[in-house]
C-alpha positions as CSV (number, residue, x, y, z in Angstrom):
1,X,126.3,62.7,91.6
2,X,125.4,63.5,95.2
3,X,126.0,60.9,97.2
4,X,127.4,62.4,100.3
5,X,126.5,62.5,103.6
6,X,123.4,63.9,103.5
7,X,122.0,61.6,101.4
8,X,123.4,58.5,103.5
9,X,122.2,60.6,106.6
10,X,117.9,60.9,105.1
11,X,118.2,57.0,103.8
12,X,119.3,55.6,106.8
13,X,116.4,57.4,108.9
14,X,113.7,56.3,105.6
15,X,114.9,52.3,105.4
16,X,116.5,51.7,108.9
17,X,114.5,50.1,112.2
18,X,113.0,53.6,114.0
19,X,115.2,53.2,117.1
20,X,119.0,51.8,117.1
21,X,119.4,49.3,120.5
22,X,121.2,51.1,123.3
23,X,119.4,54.5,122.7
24,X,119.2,56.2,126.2
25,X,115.6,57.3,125.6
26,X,113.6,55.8,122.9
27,X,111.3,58.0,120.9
28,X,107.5,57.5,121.4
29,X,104.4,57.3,119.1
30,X,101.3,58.8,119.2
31,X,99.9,61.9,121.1
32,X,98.6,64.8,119.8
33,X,101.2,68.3,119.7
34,X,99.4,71.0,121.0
35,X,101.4,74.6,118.9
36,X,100.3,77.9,119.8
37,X,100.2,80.9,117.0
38,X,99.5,84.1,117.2
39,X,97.9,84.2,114.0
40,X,95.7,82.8,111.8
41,X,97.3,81.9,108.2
42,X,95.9,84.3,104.9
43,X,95.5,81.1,103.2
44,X,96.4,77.6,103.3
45,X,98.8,78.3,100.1
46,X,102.4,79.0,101.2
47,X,103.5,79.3,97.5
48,X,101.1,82.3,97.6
49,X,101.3,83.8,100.8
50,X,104.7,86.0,102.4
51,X,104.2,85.2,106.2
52,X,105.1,81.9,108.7
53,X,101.3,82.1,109.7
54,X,100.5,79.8,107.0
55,X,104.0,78.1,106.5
56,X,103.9,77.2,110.4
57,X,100.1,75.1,110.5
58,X,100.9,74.2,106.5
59,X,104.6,73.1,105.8
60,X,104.0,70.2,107.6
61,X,101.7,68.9,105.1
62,X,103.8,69.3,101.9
63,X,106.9,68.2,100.6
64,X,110.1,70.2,99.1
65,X,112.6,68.5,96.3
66,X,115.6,68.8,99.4
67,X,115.2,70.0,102.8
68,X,117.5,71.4,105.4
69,X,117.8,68.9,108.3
70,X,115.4,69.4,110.8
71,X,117.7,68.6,113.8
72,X,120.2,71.0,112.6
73,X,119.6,74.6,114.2
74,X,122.5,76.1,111.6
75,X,121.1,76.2,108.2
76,X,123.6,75.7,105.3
77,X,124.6,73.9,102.0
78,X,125.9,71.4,104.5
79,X,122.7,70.7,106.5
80,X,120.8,70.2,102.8
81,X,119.0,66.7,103.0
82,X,117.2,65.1,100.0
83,X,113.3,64.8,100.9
84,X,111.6,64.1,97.1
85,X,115.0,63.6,95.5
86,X,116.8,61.0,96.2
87,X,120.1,62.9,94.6
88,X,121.1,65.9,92.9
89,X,124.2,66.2,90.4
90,X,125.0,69.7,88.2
91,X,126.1,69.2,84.6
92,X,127.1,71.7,82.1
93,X,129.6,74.1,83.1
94,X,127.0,74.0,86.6
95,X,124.3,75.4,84.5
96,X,121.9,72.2,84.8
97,X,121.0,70.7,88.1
98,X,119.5,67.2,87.7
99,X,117.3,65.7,90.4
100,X,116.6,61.7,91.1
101,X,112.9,61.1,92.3
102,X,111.7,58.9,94.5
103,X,109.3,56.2,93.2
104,X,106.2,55.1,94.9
105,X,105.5,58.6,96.7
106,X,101.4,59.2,96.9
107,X,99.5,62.7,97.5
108,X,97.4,62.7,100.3
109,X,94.2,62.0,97.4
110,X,95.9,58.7,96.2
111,X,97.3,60.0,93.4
112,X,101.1,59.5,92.5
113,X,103.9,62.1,92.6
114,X,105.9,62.5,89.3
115,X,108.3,65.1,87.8
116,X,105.2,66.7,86.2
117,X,104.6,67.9,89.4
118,X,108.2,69.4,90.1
119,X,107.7,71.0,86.2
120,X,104.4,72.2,86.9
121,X,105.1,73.7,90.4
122,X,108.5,76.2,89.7
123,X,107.0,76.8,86.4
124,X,104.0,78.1,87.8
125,X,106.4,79.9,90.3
126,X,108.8,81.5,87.7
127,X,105.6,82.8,85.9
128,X,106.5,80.0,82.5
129,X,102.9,79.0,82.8
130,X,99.7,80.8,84.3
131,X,97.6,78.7,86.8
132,X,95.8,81.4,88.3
133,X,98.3,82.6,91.5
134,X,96.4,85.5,93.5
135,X,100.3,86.7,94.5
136,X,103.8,85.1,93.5
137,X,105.9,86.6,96.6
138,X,109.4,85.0,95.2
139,X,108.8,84.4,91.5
140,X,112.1,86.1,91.7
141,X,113.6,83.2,93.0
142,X,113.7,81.7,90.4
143,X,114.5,84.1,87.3
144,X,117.5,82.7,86.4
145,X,115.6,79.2,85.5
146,X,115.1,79.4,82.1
147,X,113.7,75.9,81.5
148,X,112.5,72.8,83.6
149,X,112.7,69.3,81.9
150,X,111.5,65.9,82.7
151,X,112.9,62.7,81.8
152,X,110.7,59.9,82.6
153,X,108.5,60.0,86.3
154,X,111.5,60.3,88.5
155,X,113.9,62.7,87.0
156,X,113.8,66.6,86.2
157,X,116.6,68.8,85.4
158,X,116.2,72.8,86.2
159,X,118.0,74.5,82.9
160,X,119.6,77.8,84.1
161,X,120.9,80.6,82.4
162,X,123.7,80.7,84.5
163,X,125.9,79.0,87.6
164,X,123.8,79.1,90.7
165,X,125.0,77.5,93.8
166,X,122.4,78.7,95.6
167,X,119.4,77.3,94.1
168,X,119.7,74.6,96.3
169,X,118.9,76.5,99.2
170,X,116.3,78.5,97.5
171,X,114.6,75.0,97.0
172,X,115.0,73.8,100.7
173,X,113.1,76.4,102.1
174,X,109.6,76.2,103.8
175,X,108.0,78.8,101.1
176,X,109.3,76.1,98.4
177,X,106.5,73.1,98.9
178,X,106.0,71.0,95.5
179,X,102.4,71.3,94.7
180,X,100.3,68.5,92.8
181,X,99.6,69.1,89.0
182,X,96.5,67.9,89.2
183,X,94.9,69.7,91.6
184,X,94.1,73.7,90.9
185,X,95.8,76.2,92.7
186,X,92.6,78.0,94.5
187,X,91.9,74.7,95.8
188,X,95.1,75.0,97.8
189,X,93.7,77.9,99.7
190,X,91.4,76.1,101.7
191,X,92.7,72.7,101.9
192,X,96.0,70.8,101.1
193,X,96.8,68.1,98.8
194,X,100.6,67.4,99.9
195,X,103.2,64.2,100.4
196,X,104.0,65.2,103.8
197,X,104.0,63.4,107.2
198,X,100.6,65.0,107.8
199,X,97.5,65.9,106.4
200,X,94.7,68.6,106.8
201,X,92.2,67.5,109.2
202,X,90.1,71.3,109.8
203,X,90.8,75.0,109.8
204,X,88.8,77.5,111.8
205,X,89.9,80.5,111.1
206,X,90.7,82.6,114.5
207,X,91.0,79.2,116.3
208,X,92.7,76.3,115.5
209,X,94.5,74.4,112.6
210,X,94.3,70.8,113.1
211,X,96.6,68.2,110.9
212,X,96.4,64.1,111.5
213,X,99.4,61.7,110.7
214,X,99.7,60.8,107.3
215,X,100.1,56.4,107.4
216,X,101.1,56.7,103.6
217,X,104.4,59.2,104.2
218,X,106.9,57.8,101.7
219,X,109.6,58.3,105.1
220,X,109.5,54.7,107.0
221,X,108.5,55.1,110.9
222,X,107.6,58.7,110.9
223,X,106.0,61.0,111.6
224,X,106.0,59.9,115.5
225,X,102.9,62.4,116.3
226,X,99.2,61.6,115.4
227,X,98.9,64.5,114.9
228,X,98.8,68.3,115.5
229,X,96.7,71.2,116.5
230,X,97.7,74.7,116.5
231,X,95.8,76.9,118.6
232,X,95.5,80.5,117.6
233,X,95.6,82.7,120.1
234,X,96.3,86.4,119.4
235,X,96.6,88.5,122.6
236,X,100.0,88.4,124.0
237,X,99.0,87.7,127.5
238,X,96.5,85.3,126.5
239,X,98.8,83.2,124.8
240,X,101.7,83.3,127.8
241,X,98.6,81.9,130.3
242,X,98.3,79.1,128.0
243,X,101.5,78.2,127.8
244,X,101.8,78.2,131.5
245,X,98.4,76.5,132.3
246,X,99.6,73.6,130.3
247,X,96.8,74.8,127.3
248,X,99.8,74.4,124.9
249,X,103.2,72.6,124.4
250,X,104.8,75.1,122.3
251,X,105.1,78.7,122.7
252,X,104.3,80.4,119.0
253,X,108.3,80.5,117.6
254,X,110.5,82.7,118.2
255,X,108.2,84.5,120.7
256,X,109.7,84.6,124.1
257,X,111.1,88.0,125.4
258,X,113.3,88.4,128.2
259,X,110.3,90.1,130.3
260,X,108.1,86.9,129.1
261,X,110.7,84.2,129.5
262,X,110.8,85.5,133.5
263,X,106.4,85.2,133.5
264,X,106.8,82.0,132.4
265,X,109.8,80.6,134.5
266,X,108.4,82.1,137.5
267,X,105.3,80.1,137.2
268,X,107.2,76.6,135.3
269,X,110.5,76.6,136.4
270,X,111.2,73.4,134.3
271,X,110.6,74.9,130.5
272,X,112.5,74.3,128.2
273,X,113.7,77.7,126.0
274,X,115.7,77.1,123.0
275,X,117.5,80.6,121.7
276,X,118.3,81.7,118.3
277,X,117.7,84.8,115.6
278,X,114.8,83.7,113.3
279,X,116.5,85.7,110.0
280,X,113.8,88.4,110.1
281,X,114.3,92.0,110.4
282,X,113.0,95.0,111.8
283,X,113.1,97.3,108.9
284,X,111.3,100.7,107.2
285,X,109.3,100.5,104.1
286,X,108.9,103.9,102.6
287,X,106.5,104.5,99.7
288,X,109.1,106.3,97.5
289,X,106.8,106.6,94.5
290,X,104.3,109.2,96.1
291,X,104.6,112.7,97.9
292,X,106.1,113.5,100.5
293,X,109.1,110.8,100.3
294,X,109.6,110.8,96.9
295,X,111.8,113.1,98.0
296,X,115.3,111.4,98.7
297,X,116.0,114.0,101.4
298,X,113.2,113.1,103.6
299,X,114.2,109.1,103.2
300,X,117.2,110.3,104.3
301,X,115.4,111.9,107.6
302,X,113.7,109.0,108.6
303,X,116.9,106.5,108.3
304,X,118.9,108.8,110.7
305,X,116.2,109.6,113.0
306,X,115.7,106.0,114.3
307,X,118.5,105.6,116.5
308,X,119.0,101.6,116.2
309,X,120.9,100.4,119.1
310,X,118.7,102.9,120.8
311,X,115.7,100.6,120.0
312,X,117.7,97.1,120.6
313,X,118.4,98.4,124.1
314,X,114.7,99.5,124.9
315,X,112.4,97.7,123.0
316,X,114.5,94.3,122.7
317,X,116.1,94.7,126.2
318,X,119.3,94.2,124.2
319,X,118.4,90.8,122.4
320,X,119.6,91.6,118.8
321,X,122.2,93.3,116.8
322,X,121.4,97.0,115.4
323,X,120.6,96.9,111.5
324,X,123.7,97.8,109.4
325,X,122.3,95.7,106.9
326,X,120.3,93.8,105.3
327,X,121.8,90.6,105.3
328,X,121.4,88.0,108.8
329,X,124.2,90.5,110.9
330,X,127.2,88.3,112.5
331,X,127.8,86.1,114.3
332,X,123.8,84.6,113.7
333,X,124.4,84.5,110.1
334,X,127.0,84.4,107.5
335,X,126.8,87.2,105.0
336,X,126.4,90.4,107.3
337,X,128.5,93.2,106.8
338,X,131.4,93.1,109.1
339,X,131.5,96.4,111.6
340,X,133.5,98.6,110.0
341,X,131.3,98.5,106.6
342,X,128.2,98.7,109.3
343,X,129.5,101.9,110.7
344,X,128.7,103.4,107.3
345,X,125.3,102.7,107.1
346,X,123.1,105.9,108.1
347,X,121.3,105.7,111.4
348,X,124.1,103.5,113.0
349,X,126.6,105.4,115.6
350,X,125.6,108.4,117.5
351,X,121.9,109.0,117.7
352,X,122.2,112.2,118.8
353,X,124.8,113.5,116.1
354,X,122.1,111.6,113.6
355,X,119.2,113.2,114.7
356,X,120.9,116.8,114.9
357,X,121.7,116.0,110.8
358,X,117.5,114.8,110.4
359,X,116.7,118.3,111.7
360,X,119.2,120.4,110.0
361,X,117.9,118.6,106.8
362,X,114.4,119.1,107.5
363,X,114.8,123.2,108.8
364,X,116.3,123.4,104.9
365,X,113.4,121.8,103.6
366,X,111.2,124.2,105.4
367,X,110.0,122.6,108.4
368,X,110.7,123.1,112.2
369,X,108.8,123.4,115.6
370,X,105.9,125.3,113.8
371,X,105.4,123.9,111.1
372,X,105.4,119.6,111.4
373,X,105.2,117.1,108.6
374,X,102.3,114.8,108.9
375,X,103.0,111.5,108.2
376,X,101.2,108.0,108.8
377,X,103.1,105.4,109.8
378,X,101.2,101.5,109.0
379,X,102.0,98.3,110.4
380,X,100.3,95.2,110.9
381,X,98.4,94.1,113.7
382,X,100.6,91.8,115.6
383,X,102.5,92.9,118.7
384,X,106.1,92.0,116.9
385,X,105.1,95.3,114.7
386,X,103.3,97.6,116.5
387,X,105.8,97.7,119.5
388,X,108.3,98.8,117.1
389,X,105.8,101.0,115.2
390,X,104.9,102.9,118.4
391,X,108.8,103.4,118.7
392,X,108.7,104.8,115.1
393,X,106.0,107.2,115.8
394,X,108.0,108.5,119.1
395,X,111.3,109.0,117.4
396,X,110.0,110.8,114.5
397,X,108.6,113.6,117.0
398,X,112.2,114.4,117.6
399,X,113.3,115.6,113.5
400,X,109.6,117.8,113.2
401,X,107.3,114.9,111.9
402,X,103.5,114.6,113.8
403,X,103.0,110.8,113.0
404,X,100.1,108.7,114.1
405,X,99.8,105.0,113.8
406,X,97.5,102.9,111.6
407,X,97.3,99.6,112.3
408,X,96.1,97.1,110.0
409,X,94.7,93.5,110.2
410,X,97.3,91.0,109.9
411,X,95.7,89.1,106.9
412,X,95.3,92.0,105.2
413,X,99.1,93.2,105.2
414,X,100.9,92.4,102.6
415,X,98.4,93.3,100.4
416,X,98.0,96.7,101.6
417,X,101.9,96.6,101.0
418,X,101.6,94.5,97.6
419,X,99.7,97.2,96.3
420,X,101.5,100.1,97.9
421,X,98.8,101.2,99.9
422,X,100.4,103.0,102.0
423,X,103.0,106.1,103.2
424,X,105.8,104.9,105.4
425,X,105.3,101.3,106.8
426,X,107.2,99.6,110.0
427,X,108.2,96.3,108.8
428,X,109.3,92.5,109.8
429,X,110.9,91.3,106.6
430,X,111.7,87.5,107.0
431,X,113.8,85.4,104.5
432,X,113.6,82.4,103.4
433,X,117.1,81.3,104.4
434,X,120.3,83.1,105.3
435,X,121.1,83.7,101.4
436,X,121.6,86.8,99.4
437,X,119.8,84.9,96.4
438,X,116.7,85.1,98.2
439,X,116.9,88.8,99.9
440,X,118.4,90.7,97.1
441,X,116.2,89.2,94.4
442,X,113.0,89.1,96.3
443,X,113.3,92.2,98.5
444,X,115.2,94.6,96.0
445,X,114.9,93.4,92.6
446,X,112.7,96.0,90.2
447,X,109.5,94.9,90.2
448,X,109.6,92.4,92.7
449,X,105.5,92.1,94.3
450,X,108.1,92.0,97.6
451,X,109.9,95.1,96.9
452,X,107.2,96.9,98.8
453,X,109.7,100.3,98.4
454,X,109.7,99.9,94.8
455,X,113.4,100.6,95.2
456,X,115.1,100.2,91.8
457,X,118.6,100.3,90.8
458,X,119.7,98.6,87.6
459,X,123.3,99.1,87.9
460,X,123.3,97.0,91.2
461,X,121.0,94.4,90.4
462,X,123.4,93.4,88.3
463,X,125.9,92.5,91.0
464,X,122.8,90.6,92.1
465,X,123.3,88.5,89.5
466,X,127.0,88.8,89.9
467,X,127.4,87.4,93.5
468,X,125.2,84.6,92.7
469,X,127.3,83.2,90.2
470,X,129.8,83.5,92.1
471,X,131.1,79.8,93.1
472,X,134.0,81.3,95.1
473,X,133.0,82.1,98.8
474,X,135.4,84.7,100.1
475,X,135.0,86.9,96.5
476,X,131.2,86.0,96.6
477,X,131.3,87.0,100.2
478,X,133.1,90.5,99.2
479,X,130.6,91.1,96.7
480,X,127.2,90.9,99.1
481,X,129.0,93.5,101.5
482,X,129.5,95.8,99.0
483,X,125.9,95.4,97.6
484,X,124.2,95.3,100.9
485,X,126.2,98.9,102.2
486,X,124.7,100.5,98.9
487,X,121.6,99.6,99.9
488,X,121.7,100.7,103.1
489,X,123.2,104.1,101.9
490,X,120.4,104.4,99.0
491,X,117.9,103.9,102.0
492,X,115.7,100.8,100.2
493,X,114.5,99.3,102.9
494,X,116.7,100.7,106.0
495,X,117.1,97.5,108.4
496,X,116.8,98.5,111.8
497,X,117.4,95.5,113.9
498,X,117.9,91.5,113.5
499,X,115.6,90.0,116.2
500,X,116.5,86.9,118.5
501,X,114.8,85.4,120.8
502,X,113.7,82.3,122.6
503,X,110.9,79.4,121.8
504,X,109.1,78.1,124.9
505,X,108.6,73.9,125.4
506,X,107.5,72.1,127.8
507,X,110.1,69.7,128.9
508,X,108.1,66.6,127.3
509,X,108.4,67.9,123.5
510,X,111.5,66.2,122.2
511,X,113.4,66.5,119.0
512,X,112.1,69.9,118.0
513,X,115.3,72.0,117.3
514,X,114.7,75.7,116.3
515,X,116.3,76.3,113.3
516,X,117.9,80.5,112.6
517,X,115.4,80.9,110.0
518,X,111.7,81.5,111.0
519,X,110.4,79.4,107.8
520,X,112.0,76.2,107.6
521,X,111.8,73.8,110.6
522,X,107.9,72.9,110.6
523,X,107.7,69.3,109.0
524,X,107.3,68.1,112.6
525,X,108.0,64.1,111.2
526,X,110.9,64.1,113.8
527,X,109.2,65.7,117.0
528,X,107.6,63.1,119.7
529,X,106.1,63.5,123.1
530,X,107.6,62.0,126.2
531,X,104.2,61.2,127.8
């Protein structure tokens, strides 16, 4: 059974007095946190939705079976927590992992949580029952679940066709909420029915999500807020004035530039800026499926011809580490192909030498100065993208392609993508957590509604499925490189740069740590203001 530390660690903060005597600074209650966000969410249903523009406003109202510690920035099997289990033990030659419930946990109608709703919600997300989901973004989490059982209220085992280690860090993550049973999935879209340390006061689209403490949360003493409003503010500028007029207390995550943290400094030299990657990339999504790049050869092109430490030195002001693959690159995360392997990858090394090979390919396939390719290069409409986009569209004059920029509203995205709407697309794909489970399966697998490429390679999925069986690090370890170079080399989704960069708080926000991964550190039941 697990009983180890992280399970002491969650009880003692649920059962023991909120502050231990001798504390240097004693947390406070009350007040209202004021989060900026650039964006307004698709929806209110994270199991639905594939951006942190509803997990940001919506996590924080919902529950997950375990949860990485939200005052630990490094995410890992070590940092798991239980937050609806109490413990977790695997039986069965580690085919059968077993989770204790907690007993006298409410929804935020009244209702009581049970197993049924742990069933219900993964078997809704593996696609064993139909409840009416407009998208299912990671139902290939959890293909290699091949049955969910209950045993009593407050136990479920997940039944799985083979060892995954993983799993438990696919369930920790912010897209993994546990939804009610009882409540119908296009409810969820507009409201939210959850066991978390808040609940859904209002949501105006284009301006402001507004959550108020939840006095039932099953965790003793928290949350410490009242609650929480984020303020959606979309224009770059606009949202940096806020932040420095004292309109906000948060900066949107993982937002701060170089250029911006200077605005802001100069004007509030006392902010607080907290540093990390987020585990989203800048990458290419190429339409591989219709004319003209169905053609291998022009994939091929537009790999080499974006030069990537070129665009971490310009666009980033060299904050970041040049693709190389697709996996978190070192030392921010732990599976990223080491350099040598990196090297490899086409579009990393010598620009130059890369963009002389783009050309010499394209004069073969008959173009030149004369006579250009026209190609249209999508994104979505938030400056994160269409910085980099406008990058693309530069670089691509250099290997005899006329490009011109479409720009698409945000909500409407991964849909256009999701449907494969589109010719050669400039990307942010964000993960889950730093885990191959969830980037090779979602991002790669064929057929996954994520594989926007519709890149499909039988042969190597199956080393998917290899690696995550895999209970041995270092040979598990071994096996993502050599997965993630062939990707790379078969151009799937060519990763052009792993972003880092800074959150913004004013020196009065305590307790909020930011976490490498964009998705998973918005419960907000530990975060209280030193007013």
């Amino acid at each position: 059974m697990k009983t180890s530390r992280f399970a002491w660690v969650f009880l003692c903060t649920v059962l023991a007095l909120p502050f231990a005597a001798g504390q240097t600074q004693a947390q406070k209650y009350g007040g209202i946190l004021r989060q900026l966000s650039s964006s307004s969410p698709p929806s209110l249903s994270i199991n639905e939705e594939a951006t942190v523009y509803t997990v940001l406003p919506v996590m924080a109202m919902y529950s997950n079976l375990v949860l990485f510690d939200p005052l630990v920035a490094k995410e890992s099997m070590e940092s798991l927590i239980p937050e609806l289990a109490t413990s977790w033990f695997w039986s069965n030659g580690n085919r059968d992992l077993t989770f204790k419930l907690r007993s006298g946990v409410t929804w935020h109608d009244g209702k009581p949580f049970t197993s049924k709703d742990i069933k219900y919600t993964y078997d809704a997300l593996r696609g064993a029952v139909r409840v009416g989901m407009k998208l299912n973004p990671r139902k290939t989490w959890y293909q290699n679940v091949r049955d969910i059982t209950t045993n009593g209220d407050h136990e479920v085992t997940f039944k799985l066709k083979q060892p995954q280690p993983a799993l438990l860090v696919l369930l920790a993550s912010g897209y993994s909420p546990v939804y009610a049973a009882h409540v119908p999935i296009q409810e969820l879209r507009t409201t939210a029915i959850g066991t978390g340390p808040f609940k859904l006061k209002g949501y105006e689209r284009d301006k402001s999500v507004e959550v108020v403490k939840n006095h039932d949360y099953f965790v003793r003493n928290r949350p410490y807020l009242d609650g929480i409003k984020f303020i959606i503010i979309r224009a770059r500028a606009s949202m940096i004035a806020a932040l420095i007029a004292n309109q906000g207390d948060m900066s949107n995550p993982y937002y701060i530039t170089r250029p911006l943290r200077g605005q802001v400094v100069e004007k509030v030299p006392t902010m607080v800026f907290q540093l990390n990657s987020d585990n989203v990339s800048t990458d290419l999504i190429v339409n591989a499926k219709k004319p003209p790049f169905n053609n291998p050869q022009l994939r091929k092109v537009l790999a080499l011809a974006l030069d990537r430490q070129a665009l971490v030195d310009s666009l980033y002001q060299g904050r970041g580490a040049a693709g190389g693959g697709a996996m978190l690159a070192q030392p921010y995360g732990v599976w990223g192909l080491p350099e040598g392997m990196a090297r490899q990858v086409p579009g990393m090394g010598d620009g130059a030498a890369n963009k002389e090979e783009a050309r010499r390919i394209m004069r073969g396939l008959g173009y030149g100065p004369e006579k250009k390719l026209d190609v249209i290069v999508s994104t979505r409409n938030l400056v994160t993208y269409t910085d980099a986009a406008a990058w693309m569209v530069s670089q691509l004059k250099d290997v005899y392609m006329d490009a011109t920029l479409e720009i698409i509203e945000s909500g409407n995205w991964h849909p256009k993508v999701a449907r494969r709407d589109y010719q050669v697309g400039m990307n942010r794909t964000g993960k889950g957590a730093d885990d191959p489970d969830i980037n090779f399966f979602e991002n790669y697998t064929c057929g996954s509604q994520r594989n926007y490429s519709d890149y499909c390679n039988p042969e190597l999925e199956k080393k998917f499925a290899e690696q995550s069986a895999e209970t041995d690090h270092q040979k598990r370890l071994d096996l993502v490189h050599q997965i993630d170079l062939q990707l790379q080399i078969d151009g799937a989704r060519p990763t052009l740069v792993h972003t880092v960069n800074e959150t913004a708080l004013w020196p009065y926000v305590k307790n909020f740590v930011v976490h490498q991964v964009l998705y998973n550190n918005y419960r907000f039941q530990e975060v209280w203001l030193d007013k």
